[in-house]
C-alpha positions in Angstrom: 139.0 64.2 38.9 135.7 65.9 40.0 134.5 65.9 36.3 134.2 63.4 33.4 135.2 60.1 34.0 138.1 58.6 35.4 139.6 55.1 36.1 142.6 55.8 38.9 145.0 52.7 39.9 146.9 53.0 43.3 150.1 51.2 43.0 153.5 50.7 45.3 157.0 50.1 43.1 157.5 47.6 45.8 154.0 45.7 45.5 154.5 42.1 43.5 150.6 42.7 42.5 150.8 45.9 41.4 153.9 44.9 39.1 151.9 41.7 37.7 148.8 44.0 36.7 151.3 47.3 35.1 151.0 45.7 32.0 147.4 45.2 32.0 146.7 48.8 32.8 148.6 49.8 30.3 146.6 48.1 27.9 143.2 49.7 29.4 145.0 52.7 29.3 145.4 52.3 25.4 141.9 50.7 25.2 140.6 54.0 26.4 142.4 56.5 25.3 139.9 56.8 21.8 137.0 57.0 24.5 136.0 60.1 26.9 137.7 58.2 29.5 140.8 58.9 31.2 143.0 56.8 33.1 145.5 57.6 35.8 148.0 55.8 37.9 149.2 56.9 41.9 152.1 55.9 43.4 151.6 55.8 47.1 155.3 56.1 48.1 155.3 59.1 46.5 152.0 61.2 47.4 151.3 59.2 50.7 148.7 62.0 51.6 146.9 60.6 48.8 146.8 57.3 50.5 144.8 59.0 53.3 142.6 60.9 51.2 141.4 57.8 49.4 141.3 55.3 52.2 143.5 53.1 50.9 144.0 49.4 52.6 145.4 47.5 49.9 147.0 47.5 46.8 146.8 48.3 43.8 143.2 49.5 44.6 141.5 50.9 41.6 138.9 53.7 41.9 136.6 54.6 39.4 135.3 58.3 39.5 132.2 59.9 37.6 131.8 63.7 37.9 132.8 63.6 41.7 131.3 60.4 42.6 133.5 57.8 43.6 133.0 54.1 43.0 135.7 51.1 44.0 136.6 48.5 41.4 135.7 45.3 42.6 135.8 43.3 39.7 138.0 41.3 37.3 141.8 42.1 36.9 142.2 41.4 33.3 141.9 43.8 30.7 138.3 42.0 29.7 136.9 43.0 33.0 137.9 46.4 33.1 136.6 47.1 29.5 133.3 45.6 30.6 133.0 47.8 33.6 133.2 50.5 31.4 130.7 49.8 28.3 127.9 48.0 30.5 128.2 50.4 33.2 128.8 48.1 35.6 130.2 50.8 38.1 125.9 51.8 38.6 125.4 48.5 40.0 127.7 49.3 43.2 127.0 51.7 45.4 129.0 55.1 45.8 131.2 56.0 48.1 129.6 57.5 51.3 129.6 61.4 51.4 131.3 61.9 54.9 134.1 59.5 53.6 134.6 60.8 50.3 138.1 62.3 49.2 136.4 65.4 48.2 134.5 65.9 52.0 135.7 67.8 54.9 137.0 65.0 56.9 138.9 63.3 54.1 140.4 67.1 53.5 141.3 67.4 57.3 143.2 63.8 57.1 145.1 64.6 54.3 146.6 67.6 56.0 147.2 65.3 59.1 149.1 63.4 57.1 150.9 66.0 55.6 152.1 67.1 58.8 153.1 63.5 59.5 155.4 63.5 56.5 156.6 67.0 57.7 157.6 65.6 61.2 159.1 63.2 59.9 161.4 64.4 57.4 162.4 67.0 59.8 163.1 64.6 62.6 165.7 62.7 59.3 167.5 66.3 58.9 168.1 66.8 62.5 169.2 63.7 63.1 171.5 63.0 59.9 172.5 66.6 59.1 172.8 68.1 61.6 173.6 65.4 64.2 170.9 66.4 66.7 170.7 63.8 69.7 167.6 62.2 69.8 166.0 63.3 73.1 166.8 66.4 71.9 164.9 66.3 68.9 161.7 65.0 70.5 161.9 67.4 73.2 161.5 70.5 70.8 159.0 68.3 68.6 157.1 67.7 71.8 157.3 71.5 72.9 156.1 72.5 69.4 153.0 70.1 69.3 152.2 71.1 72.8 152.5 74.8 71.8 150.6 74.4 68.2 147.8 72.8 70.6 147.4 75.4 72.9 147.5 78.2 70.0 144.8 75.8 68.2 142.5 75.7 71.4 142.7 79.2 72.5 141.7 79.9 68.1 138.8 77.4 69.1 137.7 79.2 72.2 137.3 82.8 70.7 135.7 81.3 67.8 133.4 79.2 69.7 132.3 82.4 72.2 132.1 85.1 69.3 129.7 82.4 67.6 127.8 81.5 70.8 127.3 85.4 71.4 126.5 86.4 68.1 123.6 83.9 67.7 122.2 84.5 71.3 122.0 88.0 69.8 120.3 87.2 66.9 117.7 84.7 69.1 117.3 87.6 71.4 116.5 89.9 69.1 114.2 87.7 66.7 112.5 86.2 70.3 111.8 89.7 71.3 110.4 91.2 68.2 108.1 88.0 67.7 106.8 88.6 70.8 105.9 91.9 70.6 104.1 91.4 67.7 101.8 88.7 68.9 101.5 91.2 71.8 100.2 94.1 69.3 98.1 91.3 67.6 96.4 90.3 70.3 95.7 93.9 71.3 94.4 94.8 67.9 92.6 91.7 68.1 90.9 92.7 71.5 90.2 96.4 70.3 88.2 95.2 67.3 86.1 92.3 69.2 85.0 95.3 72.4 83.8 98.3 70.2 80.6 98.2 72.0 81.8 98.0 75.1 83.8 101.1 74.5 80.9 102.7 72.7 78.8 101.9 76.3 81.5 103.0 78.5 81.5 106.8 76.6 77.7 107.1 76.7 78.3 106.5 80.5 80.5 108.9 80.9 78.6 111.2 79.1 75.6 110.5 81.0 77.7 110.8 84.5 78.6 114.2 83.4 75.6 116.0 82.5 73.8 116.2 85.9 76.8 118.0 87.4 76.5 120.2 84.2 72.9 120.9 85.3 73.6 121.7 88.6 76.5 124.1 87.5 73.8 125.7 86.0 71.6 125.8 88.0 73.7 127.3 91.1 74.5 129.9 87.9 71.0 130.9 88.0 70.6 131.4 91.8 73.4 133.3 92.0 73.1 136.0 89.6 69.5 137.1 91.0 71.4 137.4 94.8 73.8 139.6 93.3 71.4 141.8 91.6 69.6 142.3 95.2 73.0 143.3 96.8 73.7 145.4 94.4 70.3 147.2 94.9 70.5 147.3 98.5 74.0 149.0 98.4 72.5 152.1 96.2 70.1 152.5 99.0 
């Protein structure tokens, strides 16, 4: 149903409305069936997860569907109003369906599995009880015990996900934080080095300056010293 087009009724055996209109639709069926459009029918007694998925509230309830987006039918039940709908296009003039609600979204996917379950439940709780000829406390005590057990697995699944996610990101903001900063740290430094060349130029040429009078009096103290050794050295041979 996610591509080409689609007209898809939603019908009960036990609906009087849905048996009044069979006939009709079975005529649009015919109508279309030289066009690229196809038409499907639902039972809800028989795929009640389906119910879910699509929202159903009443019946029949007729859906049109153009390469995943869903429209509802709102129009004419006749065989007149449904051809229209189809050649004028009459299915642009109503809005789609919203996203979030859609049967092809997350949430629509996560209520049809609740309802599976449901059905699961259910037909176990009709075994138990007519096969097997389980009490009835009985049966909603281990019912109860499993929910209560499927929850806790479920939460403590939840948890570790939850922390493994929460740590792994605080990693990767850590890391990204740290590195971002260090670069505008070398930035600025480069930033400073290239705006103070002269000031480093000064400080060198005052260093260099500093230095050479101790130079000169290392010298200097050279000089008197050698002549005072030449006179000891004298004064000795004598």
């Amino acid at each position: 149903m996610l591509t080409g087009q689609w007209m898809v009724e939603f019908y009960a055996p036990w609906c009087p409305a849905c048996q009044q209109f069979k006939q009709i639709w079975s005529d649009f069926s015919n109508a279309m069936s030289s066009r690229n459009v196809k038409v499907g029918a639902v039972d809800v007694d028989k795929y009640q997860s389906l119910s879910g998925r699509f929202r159903i509230s009443s019946l029949p309830t007729i859906l049109h569907v153009r390469d995943g987006v869903f429209h509802h039918y709102d129009g004419e039940r006749s065989l007149r109003g449904l051809k229209n709908y189809i050649d004028k296009e009459e299915w642009l003039k109503s809005g789609p369906m919203s996203s979030s609600f859609a049967p092809d979204s997350l949430a629509m996917s996560l209520i049809t599995y609740v309802f599976d379950l449901s059905l699961l439940i259910k037909n176990a709780y009709s075994i138990l009880l007519d096969q097997y000829g389980w009490p009835a406390w009985l049966i909603y005590t281990v019912f109860g015990i499993g929910v209560i057990s499927l929850g806790i697995v479920i939460g403590f699944i939840s948890l570790m996900i939850t922390d493994y996610s929460i740590a792994a990101w605080y990693k990767i903001y850590y890391t990204l934080f740290r590195k971002t900063k260090k670069d505008k740290s070398d930035e600025e430094h480069l930033e400073n080095t290239e705006q103070n060349p002269i000031d480093e130029d000064k400080s060198d040429t005052t260093e260099e300056e500093l230095n050479t009078p101790d130079d000169v009096e290392g010298a200097i103290d050279e000089d008197i010293d050698q002549p005072t050794t030449i006179d000891q050295t004298v004064r000795q041979r004598r």
